[in-house]
N, C-alpha and C positions, 0 to 999 in steps of 0.2 A: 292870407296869413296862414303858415300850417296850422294847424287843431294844435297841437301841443304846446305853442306859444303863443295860443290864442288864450287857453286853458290856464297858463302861468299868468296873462294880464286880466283874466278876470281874477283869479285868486286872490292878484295883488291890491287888486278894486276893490274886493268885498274886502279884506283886510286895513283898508287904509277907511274905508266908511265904518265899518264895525268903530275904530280906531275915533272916528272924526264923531260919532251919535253916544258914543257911548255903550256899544249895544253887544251881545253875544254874537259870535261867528255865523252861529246860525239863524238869527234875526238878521243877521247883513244881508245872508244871501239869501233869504225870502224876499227882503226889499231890493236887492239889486236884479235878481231872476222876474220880482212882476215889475220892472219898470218899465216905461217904454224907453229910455236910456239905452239899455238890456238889448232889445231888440232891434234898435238904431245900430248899437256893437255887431250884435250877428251878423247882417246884411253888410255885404262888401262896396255898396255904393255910396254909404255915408259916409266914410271916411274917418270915422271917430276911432276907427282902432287905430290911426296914425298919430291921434293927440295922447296926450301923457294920462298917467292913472289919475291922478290930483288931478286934473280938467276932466276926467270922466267926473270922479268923485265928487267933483261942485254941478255938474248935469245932473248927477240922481239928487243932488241935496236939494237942488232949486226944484226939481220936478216935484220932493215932498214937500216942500215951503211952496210948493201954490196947488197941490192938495189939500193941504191942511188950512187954505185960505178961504 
């Protein structure tokens, strides 16, 4: 996937979890940058960049509901 629409679907990611926690912009993207979610996205063999922002965004939600468990 080019960098620059790789760049617009995390945008969209941190935006839609900011969105979904309640949280400032910038809380989003410390929670979406340390997630291992995050780093599933980078690597082109997951294939996560091919699912939609809303199924990234319940991947980091569940990753922090079993953090916080």
């Amino acid at each position: 996937m080019r960098d620059n629409v790789l760049w617009r679907k995390e945008a969209c990611i941190i935006a839609l979890l900011a969105s979904e926690l309640g949280v400032s912009t910038e809380r989003a993207i410390d929670i979406f940058y340390g997630s291992h979610v995050y780093q599933l996205l980078s690597g082109v063999q997951s294939g996560l960049r091919l699912m939609s922002d809303g199924y990234i965004v319940e991947d980091v939600l569940a990753e922090l509901r079993s953090k916080s468990s």
